[in-house]
C-alpha positions as CSV (number, residue, x, y, z in Angstrom):
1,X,-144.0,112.5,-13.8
2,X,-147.9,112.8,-14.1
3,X,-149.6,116.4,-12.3
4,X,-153.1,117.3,-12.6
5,X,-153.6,120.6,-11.1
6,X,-157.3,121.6,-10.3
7,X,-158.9,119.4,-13.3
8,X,-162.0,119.4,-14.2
9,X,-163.1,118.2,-17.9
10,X,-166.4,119.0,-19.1
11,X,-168.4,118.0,-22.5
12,X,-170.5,119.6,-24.3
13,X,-174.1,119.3,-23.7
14,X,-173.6,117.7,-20.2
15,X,-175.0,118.7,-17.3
16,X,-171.5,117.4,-15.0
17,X,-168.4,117.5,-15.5
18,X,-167.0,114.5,-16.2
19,X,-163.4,115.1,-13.8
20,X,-164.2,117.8,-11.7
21,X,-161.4,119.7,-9.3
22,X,-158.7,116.9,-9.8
23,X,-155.3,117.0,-8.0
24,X,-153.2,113.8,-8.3
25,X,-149.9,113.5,-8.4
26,X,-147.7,110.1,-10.0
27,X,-143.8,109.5,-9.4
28,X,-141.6,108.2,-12.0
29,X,-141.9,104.2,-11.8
30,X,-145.0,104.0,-10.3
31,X,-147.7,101.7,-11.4
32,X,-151.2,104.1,-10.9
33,X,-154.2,101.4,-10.9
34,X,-157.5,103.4,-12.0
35,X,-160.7,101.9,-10.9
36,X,-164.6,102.7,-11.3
37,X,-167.7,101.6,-12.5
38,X,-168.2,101.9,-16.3
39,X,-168.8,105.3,-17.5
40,X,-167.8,107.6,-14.6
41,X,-164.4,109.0,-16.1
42,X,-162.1,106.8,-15.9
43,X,-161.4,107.0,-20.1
44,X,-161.3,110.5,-19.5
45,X,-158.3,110.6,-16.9
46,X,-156.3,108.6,-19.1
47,X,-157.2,110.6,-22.4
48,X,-155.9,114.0,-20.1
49,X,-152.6,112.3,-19.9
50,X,-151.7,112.5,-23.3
51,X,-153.5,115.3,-24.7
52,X,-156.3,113.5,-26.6
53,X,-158.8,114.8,-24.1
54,X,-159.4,117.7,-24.9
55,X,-157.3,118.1,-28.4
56,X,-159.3,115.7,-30.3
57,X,-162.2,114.3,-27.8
58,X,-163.5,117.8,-27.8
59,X,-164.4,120.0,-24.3
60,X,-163.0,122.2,-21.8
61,X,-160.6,121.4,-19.7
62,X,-159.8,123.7,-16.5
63,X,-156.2,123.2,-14.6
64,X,-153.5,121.9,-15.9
65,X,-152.4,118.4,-16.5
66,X,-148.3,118.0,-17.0
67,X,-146.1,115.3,-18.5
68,X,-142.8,114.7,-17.8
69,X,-143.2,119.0,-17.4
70,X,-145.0,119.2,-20.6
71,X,-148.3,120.8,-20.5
72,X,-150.8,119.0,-22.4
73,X,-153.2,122.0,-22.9
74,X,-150.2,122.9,-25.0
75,X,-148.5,120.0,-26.8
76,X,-151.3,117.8,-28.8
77,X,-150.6,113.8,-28.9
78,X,-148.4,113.7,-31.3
79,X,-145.9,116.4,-29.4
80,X,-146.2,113.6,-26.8
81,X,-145.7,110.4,-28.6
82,X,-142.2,110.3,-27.0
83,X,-143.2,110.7,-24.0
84,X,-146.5,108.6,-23.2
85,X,-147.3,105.5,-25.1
86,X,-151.2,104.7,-25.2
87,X,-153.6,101.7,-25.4
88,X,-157.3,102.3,-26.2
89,X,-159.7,100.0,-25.5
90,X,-160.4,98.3,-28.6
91,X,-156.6,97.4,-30.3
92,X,-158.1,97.4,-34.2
93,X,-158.7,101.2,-33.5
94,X,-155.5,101.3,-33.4
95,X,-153.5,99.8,-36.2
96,X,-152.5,101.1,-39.0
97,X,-150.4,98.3,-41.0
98,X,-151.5,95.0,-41.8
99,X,-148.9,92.4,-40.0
100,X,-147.7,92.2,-36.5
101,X,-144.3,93.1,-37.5
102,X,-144.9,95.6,-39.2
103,X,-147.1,97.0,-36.4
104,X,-144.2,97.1,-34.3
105,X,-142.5,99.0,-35.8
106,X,-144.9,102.0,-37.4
107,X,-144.0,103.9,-34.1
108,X,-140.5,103.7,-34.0
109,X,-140.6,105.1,-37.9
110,X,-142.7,107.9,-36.7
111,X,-140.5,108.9,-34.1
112,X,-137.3,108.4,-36.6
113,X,-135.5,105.8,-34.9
114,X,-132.2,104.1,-36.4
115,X,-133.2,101.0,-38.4
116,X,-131.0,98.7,-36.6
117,X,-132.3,99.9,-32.9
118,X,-135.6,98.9,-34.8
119,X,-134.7,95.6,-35.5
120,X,-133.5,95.2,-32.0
121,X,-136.4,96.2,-30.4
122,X,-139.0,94.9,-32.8
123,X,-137.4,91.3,-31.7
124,X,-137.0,92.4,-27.8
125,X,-140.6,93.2,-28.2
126,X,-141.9,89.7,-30.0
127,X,-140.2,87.9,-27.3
128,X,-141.6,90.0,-24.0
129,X,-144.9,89.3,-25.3
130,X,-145.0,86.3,-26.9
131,X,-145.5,87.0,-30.1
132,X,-142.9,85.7,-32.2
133,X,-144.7,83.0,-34.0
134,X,-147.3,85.4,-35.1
135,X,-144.8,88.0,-36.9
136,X,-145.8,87.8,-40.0
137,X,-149.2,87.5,-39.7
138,X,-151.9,90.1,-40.4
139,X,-153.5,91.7,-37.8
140,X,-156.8,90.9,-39.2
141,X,-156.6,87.3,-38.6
142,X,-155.3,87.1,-35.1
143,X,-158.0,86.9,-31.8
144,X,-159.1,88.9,-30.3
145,X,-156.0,88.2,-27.0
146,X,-153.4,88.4,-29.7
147,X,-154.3,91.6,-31.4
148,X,-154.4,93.2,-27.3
149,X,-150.6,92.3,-27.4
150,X,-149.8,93.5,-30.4
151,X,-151.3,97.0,-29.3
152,X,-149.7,97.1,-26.2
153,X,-146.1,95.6,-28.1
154,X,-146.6,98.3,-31.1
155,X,-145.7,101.1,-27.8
156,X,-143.6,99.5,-26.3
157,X,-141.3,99.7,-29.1
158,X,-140.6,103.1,-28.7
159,X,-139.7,103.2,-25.1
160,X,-141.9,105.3,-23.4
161,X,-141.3,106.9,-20.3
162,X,-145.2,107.1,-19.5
163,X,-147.6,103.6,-20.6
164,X,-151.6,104.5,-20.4
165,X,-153.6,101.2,-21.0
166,X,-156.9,101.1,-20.9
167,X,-158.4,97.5,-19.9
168,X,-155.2,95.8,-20.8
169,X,-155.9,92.3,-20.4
170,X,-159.6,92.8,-20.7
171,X,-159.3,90.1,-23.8
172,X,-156.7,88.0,-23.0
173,X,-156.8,84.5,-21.2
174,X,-155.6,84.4,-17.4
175,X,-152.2,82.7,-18.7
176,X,-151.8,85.4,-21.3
177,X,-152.7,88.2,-18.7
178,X,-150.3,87.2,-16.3
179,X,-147.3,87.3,-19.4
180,X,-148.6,91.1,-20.2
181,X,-148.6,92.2,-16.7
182,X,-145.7,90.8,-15.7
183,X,-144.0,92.6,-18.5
184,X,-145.4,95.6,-17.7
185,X,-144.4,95.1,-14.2
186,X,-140.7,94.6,-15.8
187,X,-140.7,97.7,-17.5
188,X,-141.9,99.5,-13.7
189,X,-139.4,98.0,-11.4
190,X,-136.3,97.6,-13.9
191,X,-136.9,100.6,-16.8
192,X,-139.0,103.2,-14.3
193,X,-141.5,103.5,-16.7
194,X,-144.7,105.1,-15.3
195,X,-147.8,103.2,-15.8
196,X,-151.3,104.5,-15.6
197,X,-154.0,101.5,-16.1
198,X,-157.8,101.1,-16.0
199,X,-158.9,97.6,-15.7
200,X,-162.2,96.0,-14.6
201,X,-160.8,92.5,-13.7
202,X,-159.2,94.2,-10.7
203,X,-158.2,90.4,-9.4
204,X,-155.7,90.6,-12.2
205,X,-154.1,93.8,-11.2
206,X,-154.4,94.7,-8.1
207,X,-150.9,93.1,-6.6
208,X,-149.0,94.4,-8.5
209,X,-150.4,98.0,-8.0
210,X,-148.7,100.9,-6.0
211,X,-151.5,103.3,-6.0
212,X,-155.0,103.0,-6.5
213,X,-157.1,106.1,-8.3
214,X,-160.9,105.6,-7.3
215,X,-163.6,107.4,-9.3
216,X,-166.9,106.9,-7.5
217,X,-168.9,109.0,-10.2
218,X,-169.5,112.1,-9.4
219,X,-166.1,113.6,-10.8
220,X,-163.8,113.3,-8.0
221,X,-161.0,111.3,-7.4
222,X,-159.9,109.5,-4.4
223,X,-156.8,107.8,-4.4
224,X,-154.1,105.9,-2.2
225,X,-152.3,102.8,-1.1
226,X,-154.2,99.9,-2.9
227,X,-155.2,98.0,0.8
228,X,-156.5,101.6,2.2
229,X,-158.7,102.5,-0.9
230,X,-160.1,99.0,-1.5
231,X,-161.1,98.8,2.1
232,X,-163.6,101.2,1.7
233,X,-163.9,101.1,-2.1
234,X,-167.9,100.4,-3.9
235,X,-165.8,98.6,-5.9
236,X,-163.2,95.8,-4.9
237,X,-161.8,92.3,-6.4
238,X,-163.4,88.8,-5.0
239,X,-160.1,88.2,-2.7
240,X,-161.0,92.0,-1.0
241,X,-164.3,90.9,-0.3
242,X,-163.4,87.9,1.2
243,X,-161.0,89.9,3.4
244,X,-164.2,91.9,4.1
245,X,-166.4,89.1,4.9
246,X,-163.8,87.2,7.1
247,X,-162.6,90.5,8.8
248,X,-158.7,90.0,7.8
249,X,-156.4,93.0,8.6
250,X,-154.5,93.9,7.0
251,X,-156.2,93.6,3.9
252,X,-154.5,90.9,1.6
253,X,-154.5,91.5,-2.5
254,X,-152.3,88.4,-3.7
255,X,-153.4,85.1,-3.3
256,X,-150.6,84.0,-1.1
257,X,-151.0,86.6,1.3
258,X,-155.1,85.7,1.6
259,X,-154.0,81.8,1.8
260,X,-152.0,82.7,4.8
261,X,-154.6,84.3,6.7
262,X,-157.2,81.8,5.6
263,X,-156.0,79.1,7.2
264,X,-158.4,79.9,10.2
265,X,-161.4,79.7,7.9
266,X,-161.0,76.8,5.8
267,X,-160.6,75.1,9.2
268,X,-163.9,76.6,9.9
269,X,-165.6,75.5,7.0
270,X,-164.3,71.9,6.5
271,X,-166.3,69.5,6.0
272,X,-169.4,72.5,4.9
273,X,-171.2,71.5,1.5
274,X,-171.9,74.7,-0.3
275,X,-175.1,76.2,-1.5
276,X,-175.0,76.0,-4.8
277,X,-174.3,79.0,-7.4
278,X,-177.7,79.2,-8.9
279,X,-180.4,76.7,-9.1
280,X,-179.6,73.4,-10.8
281,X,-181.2,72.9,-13.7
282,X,-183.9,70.2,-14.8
283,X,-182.5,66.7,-14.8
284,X,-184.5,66.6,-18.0
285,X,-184.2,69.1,-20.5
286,X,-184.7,69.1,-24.0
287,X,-182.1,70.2,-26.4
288,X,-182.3,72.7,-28.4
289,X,-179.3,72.5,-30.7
290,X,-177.4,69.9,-32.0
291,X,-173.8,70.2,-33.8
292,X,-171.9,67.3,-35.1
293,X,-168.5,67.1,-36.4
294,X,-168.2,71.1,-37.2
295,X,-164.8,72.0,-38.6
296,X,-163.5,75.5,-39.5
297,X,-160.6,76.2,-41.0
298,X,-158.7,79.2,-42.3
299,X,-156.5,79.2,-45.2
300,X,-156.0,75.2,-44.7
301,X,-155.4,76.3,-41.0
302,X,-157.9,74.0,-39.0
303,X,-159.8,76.4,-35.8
304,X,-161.9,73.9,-35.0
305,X,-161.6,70.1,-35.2
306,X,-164.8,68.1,-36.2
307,X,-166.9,69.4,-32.4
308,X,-169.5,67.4,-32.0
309,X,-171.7,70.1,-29.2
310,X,-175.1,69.6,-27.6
311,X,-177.1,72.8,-26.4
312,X,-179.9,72.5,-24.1
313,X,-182.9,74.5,-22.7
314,X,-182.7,76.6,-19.2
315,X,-178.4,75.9,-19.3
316,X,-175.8,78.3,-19.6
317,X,-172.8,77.3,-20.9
318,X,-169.0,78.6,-20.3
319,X,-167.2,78.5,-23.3
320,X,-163.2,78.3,-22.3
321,X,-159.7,77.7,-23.5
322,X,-156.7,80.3,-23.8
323,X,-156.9,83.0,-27.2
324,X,-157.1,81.3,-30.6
325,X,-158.5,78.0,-29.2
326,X,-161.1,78.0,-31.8
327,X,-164.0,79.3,-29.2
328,X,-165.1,82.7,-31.3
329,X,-164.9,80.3,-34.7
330,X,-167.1,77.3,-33.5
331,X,-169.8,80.4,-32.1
332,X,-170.2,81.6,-35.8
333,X,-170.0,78.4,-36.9
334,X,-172.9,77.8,-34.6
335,X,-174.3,80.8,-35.3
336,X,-174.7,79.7,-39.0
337,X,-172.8,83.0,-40.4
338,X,-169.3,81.8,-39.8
339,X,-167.4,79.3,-42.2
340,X,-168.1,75.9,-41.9
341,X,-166.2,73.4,-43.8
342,X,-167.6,70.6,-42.8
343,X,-170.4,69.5,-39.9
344,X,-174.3,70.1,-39.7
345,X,-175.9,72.1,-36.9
346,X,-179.7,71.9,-36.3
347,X,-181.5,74.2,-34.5
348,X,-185.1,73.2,-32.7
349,X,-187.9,75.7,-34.0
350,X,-191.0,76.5,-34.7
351,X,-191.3,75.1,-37.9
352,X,-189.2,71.9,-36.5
353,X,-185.0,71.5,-36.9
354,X,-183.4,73.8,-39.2
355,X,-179.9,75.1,-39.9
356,X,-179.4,78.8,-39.4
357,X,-177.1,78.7,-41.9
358,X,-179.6,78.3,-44.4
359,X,-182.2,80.9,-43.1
360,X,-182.3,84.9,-43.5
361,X,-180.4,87.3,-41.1
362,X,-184.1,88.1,-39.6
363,X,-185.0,85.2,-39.1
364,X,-181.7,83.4,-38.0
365,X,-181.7,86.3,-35.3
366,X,-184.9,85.0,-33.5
367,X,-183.3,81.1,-33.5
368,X,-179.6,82.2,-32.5
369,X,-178.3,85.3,-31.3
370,X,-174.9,86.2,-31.7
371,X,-172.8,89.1,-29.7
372,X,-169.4,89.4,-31.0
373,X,-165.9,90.3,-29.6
374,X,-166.0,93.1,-31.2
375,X,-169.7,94.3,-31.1
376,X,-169.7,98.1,-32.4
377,X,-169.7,96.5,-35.8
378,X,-173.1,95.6,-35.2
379,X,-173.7,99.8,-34.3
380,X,-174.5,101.5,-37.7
381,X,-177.4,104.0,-36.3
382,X,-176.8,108.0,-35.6
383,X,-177.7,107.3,-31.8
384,X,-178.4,105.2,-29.1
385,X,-182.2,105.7,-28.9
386,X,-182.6,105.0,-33.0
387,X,-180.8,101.7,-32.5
388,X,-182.8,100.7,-29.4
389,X,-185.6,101.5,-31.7
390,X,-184.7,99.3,-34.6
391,X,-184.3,96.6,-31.9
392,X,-187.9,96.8,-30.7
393,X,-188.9,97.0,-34.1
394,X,-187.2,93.6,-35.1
395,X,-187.4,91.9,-31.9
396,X,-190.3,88.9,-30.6
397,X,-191.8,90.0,-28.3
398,X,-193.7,88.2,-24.7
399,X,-189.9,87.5,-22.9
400,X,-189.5,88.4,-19.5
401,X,-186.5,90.5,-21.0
402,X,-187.1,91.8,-23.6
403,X,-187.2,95.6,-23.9
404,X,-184.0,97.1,-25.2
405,X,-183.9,99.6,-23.1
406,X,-184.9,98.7,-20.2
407,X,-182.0,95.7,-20.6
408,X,-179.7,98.7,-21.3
409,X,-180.7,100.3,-18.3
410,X,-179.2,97.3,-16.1
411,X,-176.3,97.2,-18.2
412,X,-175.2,101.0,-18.3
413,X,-177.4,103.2,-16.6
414,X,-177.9,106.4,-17.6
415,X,-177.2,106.5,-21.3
416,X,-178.8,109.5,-23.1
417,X,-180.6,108.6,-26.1
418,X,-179.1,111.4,-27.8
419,X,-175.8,109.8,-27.6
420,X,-173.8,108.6,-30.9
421,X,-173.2,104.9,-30.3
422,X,-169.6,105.7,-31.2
423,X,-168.8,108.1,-28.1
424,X,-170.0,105.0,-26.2
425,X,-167.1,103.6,-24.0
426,X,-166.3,99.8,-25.2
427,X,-168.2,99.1,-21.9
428,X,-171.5,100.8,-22.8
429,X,-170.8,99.5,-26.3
430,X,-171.2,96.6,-25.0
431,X,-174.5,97.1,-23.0
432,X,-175.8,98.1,-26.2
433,X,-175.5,95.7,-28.5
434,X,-175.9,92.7,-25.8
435,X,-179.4,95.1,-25.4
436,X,-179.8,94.9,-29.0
437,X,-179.6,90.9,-29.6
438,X,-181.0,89.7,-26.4
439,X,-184.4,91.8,-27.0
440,X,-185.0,89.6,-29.8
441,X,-185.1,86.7,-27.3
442,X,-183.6,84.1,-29.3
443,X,-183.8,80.3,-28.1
444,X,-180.0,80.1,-28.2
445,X,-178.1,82.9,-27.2
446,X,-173.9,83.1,-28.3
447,X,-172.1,85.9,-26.1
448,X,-168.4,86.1,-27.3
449,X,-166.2,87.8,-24.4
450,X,-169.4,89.6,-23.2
451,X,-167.8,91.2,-20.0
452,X,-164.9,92.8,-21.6
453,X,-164.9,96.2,-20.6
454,X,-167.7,95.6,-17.7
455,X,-167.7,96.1,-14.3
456,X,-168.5,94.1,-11.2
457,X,-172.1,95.6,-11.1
458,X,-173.0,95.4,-15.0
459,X,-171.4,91.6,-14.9
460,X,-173.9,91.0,-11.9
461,X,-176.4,92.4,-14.0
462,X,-175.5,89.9,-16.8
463,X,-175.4,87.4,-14.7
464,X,-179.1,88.2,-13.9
465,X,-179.9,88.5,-17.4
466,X,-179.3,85.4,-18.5
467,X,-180.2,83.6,-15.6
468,X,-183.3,84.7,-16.6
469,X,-183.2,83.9,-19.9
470,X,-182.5,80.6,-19.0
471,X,-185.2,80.0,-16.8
472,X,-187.1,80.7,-19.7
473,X,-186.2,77.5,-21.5
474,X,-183.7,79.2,-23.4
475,X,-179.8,77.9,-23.8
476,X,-176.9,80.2,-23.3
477,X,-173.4,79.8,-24.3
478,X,-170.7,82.6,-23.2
479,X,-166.8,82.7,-24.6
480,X,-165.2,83.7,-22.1
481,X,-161.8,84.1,-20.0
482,X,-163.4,85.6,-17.2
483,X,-163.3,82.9,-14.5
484,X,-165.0,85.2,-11.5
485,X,-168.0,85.5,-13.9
486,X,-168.2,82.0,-14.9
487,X,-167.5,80.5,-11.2
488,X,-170.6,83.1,-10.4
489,X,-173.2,82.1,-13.9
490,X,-172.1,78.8,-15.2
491,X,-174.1,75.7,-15.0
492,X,-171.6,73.7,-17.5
493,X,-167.9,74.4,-18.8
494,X,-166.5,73.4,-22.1
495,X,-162.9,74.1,-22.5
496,X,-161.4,74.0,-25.6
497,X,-157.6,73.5,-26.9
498,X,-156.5,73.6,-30.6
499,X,-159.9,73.4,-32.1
500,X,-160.6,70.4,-29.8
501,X,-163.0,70.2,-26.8
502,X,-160.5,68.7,-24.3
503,X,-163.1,69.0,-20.7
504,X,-167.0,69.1,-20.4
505,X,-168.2,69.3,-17.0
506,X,-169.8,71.1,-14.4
507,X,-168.5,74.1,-13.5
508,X,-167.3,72.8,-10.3
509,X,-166.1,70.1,-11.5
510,X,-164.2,71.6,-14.4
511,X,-162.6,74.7,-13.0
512,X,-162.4,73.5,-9.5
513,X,-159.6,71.2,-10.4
514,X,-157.5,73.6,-12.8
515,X,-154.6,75.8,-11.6
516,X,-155.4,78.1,-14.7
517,X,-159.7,78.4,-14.3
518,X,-160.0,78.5,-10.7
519,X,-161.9,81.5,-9.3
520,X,-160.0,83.4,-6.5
521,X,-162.0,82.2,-3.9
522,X,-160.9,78.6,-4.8
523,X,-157.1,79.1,-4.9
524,X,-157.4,80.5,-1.4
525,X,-160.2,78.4,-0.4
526,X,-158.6,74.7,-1.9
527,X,-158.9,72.2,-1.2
528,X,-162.7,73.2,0.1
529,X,-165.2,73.2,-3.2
530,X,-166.3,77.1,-2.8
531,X,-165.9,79.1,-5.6
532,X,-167.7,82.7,-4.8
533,X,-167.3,84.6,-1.8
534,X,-171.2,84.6,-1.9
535,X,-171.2,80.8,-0.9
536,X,-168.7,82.0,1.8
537,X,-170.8,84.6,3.0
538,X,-173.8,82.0,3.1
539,X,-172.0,79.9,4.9
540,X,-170.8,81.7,7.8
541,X,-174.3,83.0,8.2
542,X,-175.2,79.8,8.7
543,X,-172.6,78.8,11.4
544,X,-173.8,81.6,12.8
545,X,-177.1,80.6,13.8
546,X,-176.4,77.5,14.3
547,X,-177.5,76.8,18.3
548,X,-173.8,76.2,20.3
549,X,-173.8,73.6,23.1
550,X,-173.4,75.1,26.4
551,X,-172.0,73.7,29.6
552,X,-175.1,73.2,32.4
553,X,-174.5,75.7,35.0
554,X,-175.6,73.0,37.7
């Protein structure tokens, strides 16, 4: 279905080629999992498959990449629009109407498809993804989840024989991730659609894939059965490294299977108290904001329900709940930009409790620090070195991390300056802005989905990042569905359910006991309280040295 013949894909002005001497092949009905850190290629693989690399990214490609026997050097995207559907990173690049609905169907009136097989579809659609009580709404009011599904349900519509997503469920909650992929694990095993998707949260993915494409970054491309590449893979799911730790073979990538084989360890480790995550913080710390009784609402729609929220120094904070919760509302309400309808929020600073609502952008910046779902809307420079720039220029200065580019560099190495923030990918995007804000070393710092489109070395740099910002007296709070980066950062978990705050806890205490939240490590761990594989690790190290009685010889 899929050839690439002796590919190599090279961009102007680089010194590499970005793909270089590809030759992969990918059967009808087979679900090709793509995996690598961010910024090695992996956008550029699935751009080849529909002609927008090189037709409209811009330059050279060498080989030849075939669809479904089409050659894409020769047939731009829209030749192809029958043939391979496509979802880009960010969904709001993407839309061109203004209701779901209507979304839905703008492909199927391109293509020139009967009304009535419209209609059909358009309600096949709503219904395989969940969507139906959100038809009529427009697309600018949905989260940041529901506007992912709406991407991925305006192709589907038109029945492609080839789906490229690109970090499908990278905004969705795990509930709402496991409806999408099972869906598109429908359309594999009962329509033999191909499927060609990147993802960083490979512990969503992974069991369901047939083939794994690795790009370690220097152009090539290795790729194979899932268990045989992420044996060996730099990069690998909690549940493989487990299997790695533990020595399991062969190599589980469900749940189930790793429970099975577990059984051994958890034996081995009853009754072990693990080391915990990250330092605990001061018994005594002094609290930085206070929010009582905040309410947001939207067009007499209530988002959040009168929150009463305390932040305090050297904590970071896990912001939870499944999409449109009311999680990105109460951060800008927080945040003092956002609507607020009714509540007060005070702020600790310098000049003694404020409300960043009533304070200038400048200065708000410095108190609270906002990163949004969608952060290149706060790109608006002609490169990344000139927004760096105006960072430094605009930021306090004496943190241990400040520095924009020097945060950027832990992020997203390897960044030209040169670059237009724009040809970013939504990963270095990403690394950029959360550069941006955090160099201004605000007391409280509000990260909205901030590991969407990273990978398992930039999230461990994150995690390192505001660790350290908290250890500076500072207070974090990070919206989030990503429950391996929580179960790895958090100190505290809010979880919040129709504008309400329904759970406030520890994070082990929280996420430990919910069948949604729990890391991987738990679900195959339970009932034992670990919740990383580093805590595994630790442990059996310990075991290990621990003296063993011997029997006296005499």
């Amino acid at each position: 279905m899929i050839t690439f013949d002796q590919v190599t894909i090279q961009y102007d002005g680089t010194a590499e080629p970005a793909l270089r001497e590809v030759d992969l092949t990918i059967e009808e009905g087979e679900l090709c999992l793509v995996v690598g850190h961010t910024g090695v290629g992996k956008s550029t693989l699935l751009g080849a498959v529909n002609g927008l690399v090189p037709h409209f990214t811009g330059g050279t490609l060498h080989g030849r990449v075939t669809v479904d026997g089409r050659d894409t050097a020769h047939h731009p995207p829209r030749e192809l629009a029958d043939v391979v559907g496509v979802v880009g990173q960010d969904p709001l690049d993407g839309f061109v109407t203004d209701t779901v609905e209507e979304e839905l169907a703008y492909t199927m009136e391109q293509l020139a498809i009967a009304p009535k097989v419209m209609r059909k579809r358009v309600e096949e659609t709503l219904d395989l993804l969940g969507l139906a009580d959100l038809r009529h709404r427009p697309l600018h009011e949905l989260s940041g989840g529901q506007q992912q599904r709406v991407a991925i349900g305006s192709v589907l519509t038109a029945h492609p024989r080839v789906l490229v997503l690109d970090e499908p469920t990278s905004a969705l909650d795990p509930t709402a991730a496991e409806e999408v992929l099972a869906a598109v694990t429908r359309l594999v095993h009962d329509l033999g659609v191909t499927v060609l998707m990147a993802e960083h949260r490979l512990e969503r993915v992974v069991q369901y894939a047939d083939r794994v494409v690795h790009l370690p970054g220097d152009g090539r491309v290795v790729h194979g059965p899932p268990a045989e590449i992420l044996l060996s893979s730099s990069i690998a799911p909690p549940i493989v490294e487990l299997a790695r730790a533990a020595h399991w073979t062969p190599l589980p990538l469900s749940v189930r299977d790793a429970r099975r084989a577990a059984a051994p360890l958890r034996s081995g480790l009853a009754g072990v108290t693990p080391v915990p995550v990250r330092p605990a913080p001061a018994p005594v710390r002094s609290v930085l904001l206070t929010a009582h009784g905040i309410t947001v609402s939207y067009h007499g729609v209530p988002a959040v329900r009168a929150v009463d929220l305390d932040l305090c120094g050297g904590e970071i904070t896990a912001l939870m709940g499944r999409n449109g919760s009311g999680k990105s509302s109460l951060l800008w309400a927080l945040q003092g930009s956002g609507p607020r309808r009714a509540g007060r929020v005070r702020v600790t600073g310098d000049g003694g409790p404020c409300d960043p609502h009533a304070l200038s952008a400048a200065e708000a910046r410095h108190l609270v620090g906002l990163v949004p779902q969608t952060p290149a809307d706060l790109l608006y420079l002609e490169s990344v070195k000139q927004e760096l720039d105006q960072a430094e220029s605009e930021s306090a200065h004496g943190s241990e991390t400040s520095g924009a580019r020097g945060i950027l560099d832990r992020l997203a190495p390897g960044i030209a300056g040169a670059t237009h923030p724009r040809d970013l990918s939504e990963g270095q995007k990403l690394a950029l802005v959360l550069a941006i804000q955090l160099a201004a070393a605000p007391r409280i710092v509000l990260l909205d989905e901030p590991t969407r489109g990273l990978d398992y070395r930039a999230k461990a740099e994150l995690t390192r990042i505001v660790t350290a910002l908290a250890a500076e007296g500072r207070s974090v709070v990070i919206s989030t569905h990503d429950v391996e980066f929580v179960a790895r950062t958090a100190d505290r978990v809010v979880v919040m359910a129709e504008g309400d705050i329904v759970a406030d806890g520890s994070t082990s205490e929280v996420i430990l006991a919910s069948p949604v939240f729990a890391p991987q490590t738990a679900k195959i761990l339970a009932p034992l309280p670990f919740l990383t594989v580093d805590q595994v690790t630790s442990a059996l190290a310990a075991d290990a040295r621990t003296p063993r009685d011997t029997e006296d010889p005499a």
